[in-house]
C-alpha positions as a Python dict, from the first residue, in 0.01 Angstrom:
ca = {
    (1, 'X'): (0, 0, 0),
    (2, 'X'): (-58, -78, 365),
    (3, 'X'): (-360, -281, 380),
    (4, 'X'): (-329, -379, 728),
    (5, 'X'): (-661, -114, 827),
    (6, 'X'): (-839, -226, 543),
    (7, 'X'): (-883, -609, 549),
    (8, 'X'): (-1184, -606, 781),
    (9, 'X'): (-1484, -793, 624),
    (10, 'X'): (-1489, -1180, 777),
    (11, 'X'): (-1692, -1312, 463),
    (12, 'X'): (-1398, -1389, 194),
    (13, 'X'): (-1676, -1365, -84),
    (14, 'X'): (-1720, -966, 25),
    (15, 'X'): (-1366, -928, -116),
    (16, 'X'): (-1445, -1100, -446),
    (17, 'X'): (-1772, -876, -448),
    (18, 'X'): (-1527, -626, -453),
    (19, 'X'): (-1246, -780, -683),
    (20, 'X'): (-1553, -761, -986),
    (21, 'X'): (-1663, -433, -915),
    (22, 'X'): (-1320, -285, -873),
    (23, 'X'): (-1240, -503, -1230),
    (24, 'X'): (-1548, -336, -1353),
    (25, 'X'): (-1508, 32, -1245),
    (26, 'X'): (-1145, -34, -1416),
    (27, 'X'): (-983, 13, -1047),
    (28, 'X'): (-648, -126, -1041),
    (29, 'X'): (-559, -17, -662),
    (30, 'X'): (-884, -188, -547),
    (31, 'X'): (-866, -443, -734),
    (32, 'X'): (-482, -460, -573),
    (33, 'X'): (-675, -409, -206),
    (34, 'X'): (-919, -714, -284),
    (35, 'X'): (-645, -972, -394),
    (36, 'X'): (-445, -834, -80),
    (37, 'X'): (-701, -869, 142),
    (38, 'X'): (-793, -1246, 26),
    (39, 'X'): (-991, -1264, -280),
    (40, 'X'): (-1033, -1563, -517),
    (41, 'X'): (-932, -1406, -880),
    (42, 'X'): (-1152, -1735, -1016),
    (43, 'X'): (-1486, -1675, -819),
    (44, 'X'): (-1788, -1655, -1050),
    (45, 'X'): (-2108, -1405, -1085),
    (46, 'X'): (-2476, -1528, -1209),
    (47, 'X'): (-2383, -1508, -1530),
    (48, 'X'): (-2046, -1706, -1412),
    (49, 'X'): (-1822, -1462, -1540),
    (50, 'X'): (-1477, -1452, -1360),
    (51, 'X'): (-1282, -1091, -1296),
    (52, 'X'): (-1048, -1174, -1572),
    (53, 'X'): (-1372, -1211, -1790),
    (54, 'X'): (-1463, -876, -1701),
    (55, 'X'): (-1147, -719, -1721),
    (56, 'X'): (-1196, -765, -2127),
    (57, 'X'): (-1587, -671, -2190),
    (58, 'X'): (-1596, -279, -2106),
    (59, 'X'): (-1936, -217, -2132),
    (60, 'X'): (-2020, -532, -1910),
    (61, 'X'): (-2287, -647, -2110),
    (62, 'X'): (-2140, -1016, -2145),
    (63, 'X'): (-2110, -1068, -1795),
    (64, 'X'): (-2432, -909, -1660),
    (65, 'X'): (-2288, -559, -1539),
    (66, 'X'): (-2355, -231, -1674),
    (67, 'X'): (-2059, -9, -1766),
    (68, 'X'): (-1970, 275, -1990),
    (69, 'X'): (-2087, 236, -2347),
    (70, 'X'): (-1741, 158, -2545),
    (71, 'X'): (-1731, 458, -2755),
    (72, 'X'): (-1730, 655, -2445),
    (73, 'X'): (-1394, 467, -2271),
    (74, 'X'): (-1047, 647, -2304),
    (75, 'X'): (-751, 532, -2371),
    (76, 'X'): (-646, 571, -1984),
    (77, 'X'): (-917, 285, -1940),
    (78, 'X'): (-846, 43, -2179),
    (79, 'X'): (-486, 63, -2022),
    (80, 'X'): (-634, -6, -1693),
    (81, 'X'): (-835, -248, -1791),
    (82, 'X'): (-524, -437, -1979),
    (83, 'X'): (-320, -404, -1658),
    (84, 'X'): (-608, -583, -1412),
    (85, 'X'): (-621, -843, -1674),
    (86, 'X'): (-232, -946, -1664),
    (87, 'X'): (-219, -845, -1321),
    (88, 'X'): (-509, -1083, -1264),
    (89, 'X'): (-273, -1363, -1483),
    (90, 'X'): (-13, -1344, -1265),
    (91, 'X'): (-226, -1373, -958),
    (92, 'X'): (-324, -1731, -1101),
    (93, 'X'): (-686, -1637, -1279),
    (94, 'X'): (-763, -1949, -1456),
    (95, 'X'): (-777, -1897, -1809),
    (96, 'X'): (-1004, -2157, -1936),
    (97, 'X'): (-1342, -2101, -1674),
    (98, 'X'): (-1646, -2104, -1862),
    (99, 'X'): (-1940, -1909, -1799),
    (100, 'X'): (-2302, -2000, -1820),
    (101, 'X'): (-2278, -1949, -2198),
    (102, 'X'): (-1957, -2167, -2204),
    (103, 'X'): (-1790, -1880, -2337),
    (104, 'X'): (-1432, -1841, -2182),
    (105, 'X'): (-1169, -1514, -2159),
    (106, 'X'): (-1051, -1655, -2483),
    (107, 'X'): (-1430, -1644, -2668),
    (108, 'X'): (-1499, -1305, -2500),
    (109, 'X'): (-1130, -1145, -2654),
    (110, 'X'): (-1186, -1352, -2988),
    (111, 'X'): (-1530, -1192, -3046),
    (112, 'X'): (-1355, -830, -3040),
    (113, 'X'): (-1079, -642, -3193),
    (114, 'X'): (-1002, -412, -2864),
    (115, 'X'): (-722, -629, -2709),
    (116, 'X'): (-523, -799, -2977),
    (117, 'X'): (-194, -841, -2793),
    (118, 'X'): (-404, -993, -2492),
    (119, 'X'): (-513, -1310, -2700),
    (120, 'X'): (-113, -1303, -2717),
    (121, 'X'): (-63, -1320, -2403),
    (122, 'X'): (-343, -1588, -2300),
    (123, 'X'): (-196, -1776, -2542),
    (124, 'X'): (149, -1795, -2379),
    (125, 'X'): (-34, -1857, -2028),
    (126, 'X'): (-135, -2188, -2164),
    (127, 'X'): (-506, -2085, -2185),
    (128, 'X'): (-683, -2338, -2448),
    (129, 'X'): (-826, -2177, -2694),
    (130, 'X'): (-1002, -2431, -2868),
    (131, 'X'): (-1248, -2490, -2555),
    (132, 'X'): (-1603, -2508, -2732),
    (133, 'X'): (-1882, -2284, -2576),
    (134, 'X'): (-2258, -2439, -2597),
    (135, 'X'): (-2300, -2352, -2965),
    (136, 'X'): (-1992, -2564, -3024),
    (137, 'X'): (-1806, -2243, -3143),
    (138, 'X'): (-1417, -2224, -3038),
    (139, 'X'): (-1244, -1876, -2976),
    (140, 'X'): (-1042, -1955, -3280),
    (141, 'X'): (-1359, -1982, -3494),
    (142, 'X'): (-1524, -1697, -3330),
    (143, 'X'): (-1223, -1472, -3422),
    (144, 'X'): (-1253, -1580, -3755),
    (145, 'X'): (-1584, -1525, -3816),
    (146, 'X'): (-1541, -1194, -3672),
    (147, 'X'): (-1242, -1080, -3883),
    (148, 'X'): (-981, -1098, -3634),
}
């Protein structure tokens, strides 16, 4: 991808504008184009959700965007979605933010059976999964109150 045309915007926080939405619409080329062009993966919205955190809520409701209900994503998507969020891993998304909630990727994956192999994977990446949000609650106790 030649993104030598494309990288025009002066304001670095455009491109991470961009990196969430793109994470959102389930874009992997723009969300490709926004890294490229200079985007932090770790920059935060009002809710202080990071792309990574979106990359695993669908519907967007955790992080304050609205999305496709989850009964009405494909497969195709959750793919996509999957492939932002390791793509966003190896672009050096840190696993352990916390958002105004003081849930982290690992709380927002826990509370959900939709990416089971991702948990997996944060788990190899280091991410801490026993980070307490403000309830107190860990990721490993929200999983098993949820039954996963």
């Amino acid at each position: 991808m030649n993104l030598a045309n494309v990288c025009t915007e002066d304001d670095d926080d455009a491109y991470g504008q961009l990196l969430m939405k793109a994470t959102a619409e389930g874009d992997f080329d723009k969300v490709q184009q926004a890294i490229a062009c200079g985007a932090d993966t770790n920059v935060v919205n009002e809710q202080g959700c990071t792309s990574l955190m979106i990359s695993t809520v669908i519907d967007g409701g955790d992080c304050g965007l609205s999305g496709p209900d989850r009964s009405q994503v494909d497969t195709y998507r959750w793919e996509r979605s999957k492939a932002i969020f390791k793509y966003l891993l190896d672009d050096g998304a840190n696993t352990d933010k916390q958002d105004l909630l003081g849930e982290s990727v690992a709380h927002k994956l826990s509370s959900s059976n939709s990416f089971p192999e991702l948990i997996a994977t944060l788990k190899e990446s280091g991410a801490n999964l026993n980070l307490q949000d403000r309830y107190g609650m860990t990721a490993v106790m929200q999983a098993a109150l949820s039954g996963n």
